[in-house]
C-alpha positions as CSV (number, residue, x, y, z in Angstrom):
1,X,-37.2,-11.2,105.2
2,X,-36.3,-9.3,102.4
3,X,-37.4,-5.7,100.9
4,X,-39.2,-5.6,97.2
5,X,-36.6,-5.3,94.5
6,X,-37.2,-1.7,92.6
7,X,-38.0,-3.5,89.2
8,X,-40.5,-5.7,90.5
9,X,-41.7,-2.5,92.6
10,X,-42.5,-0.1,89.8
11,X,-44.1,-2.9,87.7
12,X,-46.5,-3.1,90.8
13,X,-46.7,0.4,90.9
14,X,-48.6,0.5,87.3
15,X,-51.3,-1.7,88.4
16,X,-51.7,0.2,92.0
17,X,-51.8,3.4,90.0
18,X,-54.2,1.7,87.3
19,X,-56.3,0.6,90.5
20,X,-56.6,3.7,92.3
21,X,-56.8,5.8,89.4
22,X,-53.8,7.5,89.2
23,X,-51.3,7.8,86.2
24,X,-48.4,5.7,87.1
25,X,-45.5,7.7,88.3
26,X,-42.6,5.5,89.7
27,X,-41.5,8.3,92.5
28,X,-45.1,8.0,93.9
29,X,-44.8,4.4,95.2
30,X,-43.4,1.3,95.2
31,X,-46.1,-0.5,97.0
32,X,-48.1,-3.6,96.1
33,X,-52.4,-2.4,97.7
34,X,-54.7,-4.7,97.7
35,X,-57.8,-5.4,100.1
36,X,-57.6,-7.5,103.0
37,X,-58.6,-10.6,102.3
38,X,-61.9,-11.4,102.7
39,X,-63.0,-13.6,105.5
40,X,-59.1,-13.2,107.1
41,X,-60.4,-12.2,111.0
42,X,-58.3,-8.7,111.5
43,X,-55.7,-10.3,114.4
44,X,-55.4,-8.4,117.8
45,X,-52.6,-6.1,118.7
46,X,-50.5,-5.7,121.9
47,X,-47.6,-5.2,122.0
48,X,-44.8,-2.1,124.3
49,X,-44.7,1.3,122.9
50,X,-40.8,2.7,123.6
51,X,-42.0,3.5,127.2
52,X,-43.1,0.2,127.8
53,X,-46.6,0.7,127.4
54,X,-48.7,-2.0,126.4
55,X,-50.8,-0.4,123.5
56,X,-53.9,-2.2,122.3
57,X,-55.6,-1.5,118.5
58,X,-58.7,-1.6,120.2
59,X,-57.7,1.7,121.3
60,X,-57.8,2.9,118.0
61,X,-61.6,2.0,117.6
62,X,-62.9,5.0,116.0
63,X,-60.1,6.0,114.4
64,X,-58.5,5.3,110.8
65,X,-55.0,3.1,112.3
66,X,-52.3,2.4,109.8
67,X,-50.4,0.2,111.1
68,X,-46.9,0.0,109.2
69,X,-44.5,-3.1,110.0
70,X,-40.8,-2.3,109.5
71,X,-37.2,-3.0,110.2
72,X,-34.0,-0.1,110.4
73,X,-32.0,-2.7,108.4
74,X,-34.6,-2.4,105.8
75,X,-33.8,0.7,103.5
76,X,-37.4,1.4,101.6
77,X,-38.5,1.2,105.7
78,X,-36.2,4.2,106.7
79,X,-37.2,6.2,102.8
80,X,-40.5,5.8,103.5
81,X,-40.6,6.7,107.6
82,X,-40.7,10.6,107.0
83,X,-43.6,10.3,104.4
84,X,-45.3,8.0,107.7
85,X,-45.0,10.9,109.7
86,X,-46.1,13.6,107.8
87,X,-49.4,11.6,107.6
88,X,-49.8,11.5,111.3
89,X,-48.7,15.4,111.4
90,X,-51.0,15.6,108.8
91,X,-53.9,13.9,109.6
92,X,-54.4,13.5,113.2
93,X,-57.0,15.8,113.6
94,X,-59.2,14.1,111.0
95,X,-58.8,10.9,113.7
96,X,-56.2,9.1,112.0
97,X,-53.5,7.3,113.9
98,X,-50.2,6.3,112.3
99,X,-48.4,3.2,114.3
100,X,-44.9,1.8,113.1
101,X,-44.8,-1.9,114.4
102,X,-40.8,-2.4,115.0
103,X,-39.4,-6.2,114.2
104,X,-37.2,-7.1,116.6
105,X,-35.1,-4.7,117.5
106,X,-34.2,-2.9,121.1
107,X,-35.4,0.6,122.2
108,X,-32.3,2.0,122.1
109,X,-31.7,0.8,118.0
110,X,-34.8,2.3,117.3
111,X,-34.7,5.7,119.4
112,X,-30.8,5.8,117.3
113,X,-32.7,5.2,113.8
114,X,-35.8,7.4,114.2
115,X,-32.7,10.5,115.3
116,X,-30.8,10.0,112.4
117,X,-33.7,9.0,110.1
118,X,-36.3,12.0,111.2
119,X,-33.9,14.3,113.4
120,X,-36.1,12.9,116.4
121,X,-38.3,10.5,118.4
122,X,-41.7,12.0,117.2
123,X,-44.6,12.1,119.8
124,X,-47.0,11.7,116.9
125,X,-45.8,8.6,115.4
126,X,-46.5,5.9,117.8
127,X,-43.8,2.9,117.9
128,X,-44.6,-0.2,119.0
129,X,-41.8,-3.3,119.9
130,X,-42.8,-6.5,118.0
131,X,-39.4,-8.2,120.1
132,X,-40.6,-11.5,118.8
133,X,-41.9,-11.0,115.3
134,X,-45.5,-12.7,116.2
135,X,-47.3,-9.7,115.7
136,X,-45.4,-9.3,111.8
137,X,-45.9,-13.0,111.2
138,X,-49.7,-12.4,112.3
139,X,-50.2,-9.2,110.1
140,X,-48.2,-9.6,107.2
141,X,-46.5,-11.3,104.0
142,X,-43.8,-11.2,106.1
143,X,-41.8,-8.3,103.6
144,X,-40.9,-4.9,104.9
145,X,-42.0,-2.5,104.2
146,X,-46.0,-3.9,105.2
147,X,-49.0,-1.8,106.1
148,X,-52.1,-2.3,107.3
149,X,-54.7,0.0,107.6
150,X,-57.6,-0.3,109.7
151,X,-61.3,1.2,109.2
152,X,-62.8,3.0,112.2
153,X,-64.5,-0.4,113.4
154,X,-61.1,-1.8,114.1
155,X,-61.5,-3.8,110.7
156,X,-58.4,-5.0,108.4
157,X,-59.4,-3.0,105.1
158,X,-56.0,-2.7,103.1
159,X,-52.9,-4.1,102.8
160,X,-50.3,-2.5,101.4
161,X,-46.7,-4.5,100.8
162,X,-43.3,-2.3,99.9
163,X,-42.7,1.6,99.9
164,X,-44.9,3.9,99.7
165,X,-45.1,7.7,99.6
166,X,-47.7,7.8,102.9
167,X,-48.0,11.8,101.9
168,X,-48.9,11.4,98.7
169,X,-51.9,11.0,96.7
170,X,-52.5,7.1,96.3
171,X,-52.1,6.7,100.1
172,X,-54.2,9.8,101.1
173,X,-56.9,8.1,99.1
174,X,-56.7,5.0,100.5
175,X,-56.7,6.6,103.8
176,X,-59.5,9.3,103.4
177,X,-61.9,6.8,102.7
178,X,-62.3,5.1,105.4
């Protein structure tokens, strides 16, 4: 596994700006977005929250998931986790539902990260134990940062590979959409 390089990040960043419109700006993301691929079944999700919960994305039916796979060694994972939050803070009540998808690692190393990361264990960022990688291996390129976002219907609609500023325009547009 390895995180996106900066220079090969920003010269994504131009065509993800171009794509969504935007001017490029290389502190607004460092993120590769394209769509889901077409005729790629969205895979099913199950995996322990930090209770041990098993959480399902079928739970999420109804709701705009964005379902972010990441890893505490992985540094555009921990600059990017408060941006993930303020998105859930910010856009719960418009029924979206923001779920970070640990790679192997323990409660405890996570519950440490997120305190020294976001001062806390938020309530409104769900975190989900992938102990075995299947579930990254299933959803992703296999790079951390990787997001998914999911439509209401429980459909794979975006995919979105390295950092990205989760408050900031280009994600709020890809989120609001749907």
């Amino acid at each position: 596994m390895s995180c996106l390089s900066r220079r090969a990040a920003l010269h994504r960043l131009f065509w993800v700006s171009l794509a969504l419109g935007a001017s490029p700006r290389p502190s607004a993301a460092r993120a590769l977005v394209k769509a889901w691929p077409a005729g790629r079944p969205t895979p099913a999700l199950a995996l322990p929250d930090l209770h041990g919960t098993v959480r399902r994305s079928s739970e999420w039916l109804g709701k705009v998931a964005v379902i972010n796979f990441w890893a505490s060694w992985c540094e555009p994972c921990a600059a990017e986790m408060p941006s993930l939050l303020r998105l859930a803070e910010a856009r719960a009540d418009r029924g979206v539902v923001v779920v970070a998808v640990n790679y192997q690692e323990g409660s405890a190393k996570i519950r440490t990260f997120l305190e020294t990361v976001l001062g806390e264990v938020p309530e409104s960022l769900l975190m989900l134990l992938d102990r075995d990688g299947a579930a990254a291996r299933a959803w992703t390129p296999r790079v951390f940062p990787s997001t998914v976002i999911l439509d209401r219907q429980g459909r794979a609609r975006w995919l979105v590979v390295g950092e990205m500023d989760w408050a900031g325009e280009a994600a709020l547009a890809l989120v609001d959409r749907l």
